[in-house]
matplotlib code that plots the C-alpha trace (Angstrom):
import matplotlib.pyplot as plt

x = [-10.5, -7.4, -6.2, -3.9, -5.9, -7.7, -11.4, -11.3, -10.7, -7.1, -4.6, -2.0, 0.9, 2.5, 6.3, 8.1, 10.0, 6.4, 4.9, 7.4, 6.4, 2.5, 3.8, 5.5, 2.5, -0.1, 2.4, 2.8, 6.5, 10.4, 10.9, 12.2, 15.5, 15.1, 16.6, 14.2, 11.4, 12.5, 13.0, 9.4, 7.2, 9.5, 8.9, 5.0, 5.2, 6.2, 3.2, 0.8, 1.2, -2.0, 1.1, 1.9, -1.3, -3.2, -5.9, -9.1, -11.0, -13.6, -14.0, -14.9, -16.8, -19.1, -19.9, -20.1, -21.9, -23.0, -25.7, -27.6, -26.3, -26.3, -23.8, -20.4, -17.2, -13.4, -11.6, -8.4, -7.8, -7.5, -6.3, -6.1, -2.8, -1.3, -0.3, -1.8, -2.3, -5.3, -4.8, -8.0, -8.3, -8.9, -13.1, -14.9, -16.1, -19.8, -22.2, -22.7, -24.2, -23.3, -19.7, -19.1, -20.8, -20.2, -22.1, -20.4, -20.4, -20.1, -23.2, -21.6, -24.3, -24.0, -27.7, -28.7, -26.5, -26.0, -22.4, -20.6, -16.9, -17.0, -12.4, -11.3, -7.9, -8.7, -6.0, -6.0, -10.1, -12.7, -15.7, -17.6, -14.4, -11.8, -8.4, -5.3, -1.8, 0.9, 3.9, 6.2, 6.0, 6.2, 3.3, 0.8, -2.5, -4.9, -8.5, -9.0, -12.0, -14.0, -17.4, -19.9, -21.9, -19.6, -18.5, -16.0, -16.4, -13.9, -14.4, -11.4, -11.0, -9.1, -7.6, -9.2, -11.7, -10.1, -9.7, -7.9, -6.2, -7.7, -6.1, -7.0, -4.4, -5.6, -4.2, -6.6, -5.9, -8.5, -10.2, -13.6, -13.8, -15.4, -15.7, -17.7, -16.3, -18.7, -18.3, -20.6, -23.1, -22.8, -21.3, -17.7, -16.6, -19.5, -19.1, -15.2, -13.0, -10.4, -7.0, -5.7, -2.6, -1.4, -2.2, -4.1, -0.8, 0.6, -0.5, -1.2, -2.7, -5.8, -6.1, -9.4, -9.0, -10.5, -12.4, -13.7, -13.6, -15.0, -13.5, -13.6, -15.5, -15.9, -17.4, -15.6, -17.3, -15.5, -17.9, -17.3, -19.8, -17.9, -15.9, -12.9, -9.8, -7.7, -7.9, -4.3, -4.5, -6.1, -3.8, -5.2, -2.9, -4.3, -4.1, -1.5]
y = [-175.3, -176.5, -177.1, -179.9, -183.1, -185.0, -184.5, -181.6, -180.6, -179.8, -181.1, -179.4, -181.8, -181.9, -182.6, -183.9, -180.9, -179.3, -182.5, -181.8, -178.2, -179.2, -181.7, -179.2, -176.5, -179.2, -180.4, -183.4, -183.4, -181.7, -178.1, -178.4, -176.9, -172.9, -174.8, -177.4, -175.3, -172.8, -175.9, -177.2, -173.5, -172.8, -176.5, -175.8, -172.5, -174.7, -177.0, -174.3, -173.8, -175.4, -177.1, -178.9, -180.1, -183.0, -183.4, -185.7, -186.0, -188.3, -184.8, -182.9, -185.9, -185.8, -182.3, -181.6, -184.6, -187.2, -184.9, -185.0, -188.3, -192.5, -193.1, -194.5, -193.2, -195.1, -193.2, -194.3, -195.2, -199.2, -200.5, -204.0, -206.1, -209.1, -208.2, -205.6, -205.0, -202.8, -201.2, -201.9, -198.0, -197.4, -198.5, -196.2, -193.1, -192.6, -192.7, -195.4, -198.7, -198.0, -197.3, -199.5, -200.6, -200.0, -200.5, -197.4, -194.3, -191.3, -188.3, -185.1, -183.1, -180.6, -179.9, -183.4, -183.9, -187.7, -188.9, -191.9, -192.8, -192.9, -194.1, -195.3, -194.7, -191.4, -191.1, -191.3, -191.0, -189.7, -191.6, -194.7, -197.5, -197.8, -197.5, -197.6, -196.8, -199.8, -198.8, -201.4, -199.2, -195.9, -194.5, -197.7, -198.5, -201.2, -201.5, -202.6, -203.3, -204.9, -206.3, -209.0, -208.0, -205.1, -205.0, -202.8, -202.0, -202.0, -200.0, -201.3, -201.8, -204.6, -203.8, -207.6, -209.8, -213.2, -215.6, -214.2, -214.9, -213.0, -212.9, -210.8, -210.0, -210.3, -210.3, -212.6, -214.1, -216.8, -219.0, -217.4, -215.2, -215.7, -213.6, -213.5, -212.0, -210.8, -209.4, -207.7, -208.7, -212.4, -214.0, -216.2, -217.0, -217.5, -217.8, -218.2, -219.2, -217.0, -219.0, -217.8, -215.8, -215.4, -211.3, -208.5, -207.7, -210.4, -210.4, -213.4, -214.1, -216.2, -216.8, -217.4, -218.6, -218.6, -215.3, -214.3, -210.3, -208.8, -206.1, -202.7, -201.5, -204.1, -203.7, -205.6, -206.0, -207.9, -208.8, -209.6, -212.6, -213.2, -210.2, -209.8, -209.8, -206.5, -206.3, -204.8, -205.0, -207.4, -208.4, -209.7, -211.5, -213.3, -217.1, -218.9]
z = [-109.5, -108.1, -104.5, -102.6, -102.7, -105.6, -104.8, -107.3, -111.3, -110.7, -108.2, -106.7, -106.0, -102.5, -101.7, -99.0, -97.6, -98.0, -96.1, -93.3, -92.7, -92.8, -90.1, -88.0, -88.2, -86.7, -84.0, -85.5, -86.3, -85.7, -87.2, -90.0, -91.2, -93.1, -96.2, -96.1, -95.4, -98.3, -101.1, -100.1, -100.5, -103.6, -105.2, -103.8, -105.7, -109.3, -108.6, -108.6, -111.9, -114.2, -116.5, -113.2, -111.7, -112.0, -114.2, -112.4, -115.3, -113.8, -111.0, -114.4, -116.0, -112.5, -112.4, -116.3, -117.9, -115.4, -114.2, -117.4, -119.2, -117.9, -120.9, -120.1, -121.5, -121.2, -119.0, -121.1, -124.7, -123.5, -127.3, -127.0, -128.9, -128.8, -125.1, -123.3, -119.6, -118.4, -114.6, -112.8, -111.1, -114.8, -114.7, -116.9, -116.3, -114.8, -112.8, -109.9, -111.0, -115.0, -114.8, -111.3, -108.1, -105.1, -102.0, -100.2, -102.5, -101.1, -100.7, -101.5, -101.3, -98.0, -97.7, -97.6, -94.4, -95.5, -95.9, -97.2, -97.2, -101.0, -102.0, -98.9, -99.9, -101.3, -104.4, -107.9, -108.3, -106.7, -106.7, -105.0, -105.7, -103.2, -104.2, -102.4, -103.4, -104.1, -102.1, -103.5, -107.1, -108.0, -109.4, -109.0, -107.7, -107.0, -106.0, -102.8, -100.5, -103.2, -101.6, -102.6, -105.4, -106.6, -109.9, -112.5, -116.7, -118.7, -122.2, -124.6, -128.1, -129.4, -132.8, -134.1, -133.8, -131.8, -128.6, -126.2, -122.8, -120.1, -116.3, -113.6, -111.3, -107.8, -104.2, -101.4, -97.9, -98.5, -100.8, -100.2, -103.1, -106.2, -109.5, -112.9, -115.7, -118.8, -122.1, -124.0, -121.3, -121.9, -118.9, -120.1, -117.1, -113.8, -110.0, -110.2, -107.1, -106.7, -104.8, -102.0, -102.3, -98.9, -98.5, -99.4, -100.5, -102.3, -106.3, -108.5, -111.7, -112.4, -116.1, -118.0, -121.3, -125.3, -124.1, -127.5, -128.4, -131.2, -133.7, -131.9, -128.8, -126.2, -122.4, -119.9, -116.3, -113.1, -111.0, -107.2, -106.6, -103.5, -102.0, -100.0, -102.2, -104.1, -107.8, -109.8, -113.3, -116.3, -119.1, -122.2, -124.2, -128.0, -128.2, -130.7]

ax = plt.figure().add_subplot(projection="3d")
ax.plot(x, y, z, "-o")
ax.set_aspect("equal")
plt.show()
């Protein structure tokens, strides 16, 4: 049920003075002090607590429902204003090629004896998309590694019908990349060039306008056309 790392329902969170202890017992790292050591195992000790942990929903979505059901769920309430930003770790929940694709999900069936690296940056979720962990923020993540032909969906649900402002904040060391973006599977926006940005690491936004949403439930999908660039957030902002 609950252990340290996120590949299961329930995550036990780590600390540092626990990290440095871990360290120390694989002889990778100085002894800690007895204070240290004590604050880590008693702030360990807190964590273990379910009121503590960290909920993986899409862990319990994977082994409870996506067995028997191809239907996509949101995996947040994404309730769409006048100016509302949507992380992009936050795809829908399900299975590989209805929620996302990605070329390298993993196999974690043991008896099959196949493998697959699955999250490259293994935090936040635990299926086929990599994610990595934005170190210049606390508490933020991106999606990273995104190869040709991969693609996201977005459930959200705007509160009215309109035109709206769409931009995708992305991070790319080149001009290679290209995206389509399409909405309630009609295409708006096709084969896209996405600018340079200097980095992997270095964010801008690219802004696709009069993108018309309807009244309620829409689907959202990013496609990666062309591959090699990081994907933040998508902000969707109405048009005067």
């Amino acid at each position: 049920m609950k252990k340290l790392g996120s590949n299961n329902p329930l995550e036990v969170k780590s600390n540092l003075n626990y990290d440095q202890v871990v360290r120390y017992w694989n002889g990778m790292g100085k002894k800690p002090g007895e204070s240290n050591a004590y604050s880590g195992l008693m702030e360990l000790v807190s964590s273990l607590k379910c009121e503590n942990n960290i909920v993986h929903y899409d862990v319990i979505d994977a082994m409870i429902r996506q067995p028997f059901s191809a239907e996509t769920k949101p995996f947040k309430l994404h309730l769409i204003g006048k100016s509302s930003v949507v992380n992009a770790v936050d795809y829908d929940l399900g299975r590989n090629g209805a929620a996302y694709f990605d070329k390298d999900t993993a196999d974690y069936h043991v008896a099959t004896g196949k493998g697959g690296r699955g999250n490259r940056g293994r935090i936040y979720r635990n299926d086929g998309v990599d994610i990595r962990k934005d170190s210049s923020s606390y508490e933020s993540y991106y999606v990273s590694d995104i190869e040709d032909g991969e693609w996201l969906q977005y459930t959200i649900k705007t509160e009215k019908a309109g035109t709206y402002s769409v931009s995708l904040n992305i991070a790319a060391p080149a001009d290679t990349s290209r995206l389509t973006l399409e909405v309630n599977g009609k295409q708006v926006a096709k084969d896209l060039a996405v600018p340079a940005t200097g980095s992997l690491k270095s964010w801008k936004y690219v802004e696709l306008k009069n993108i018309r949403l309807i009244r309620g439930s829409n689907k959202v999908r990013v496609y990666a056309d062309k591959g090699g660039f990081n994907l933040k957030d998508i902000s969707f902002n109405t048009r005067p």
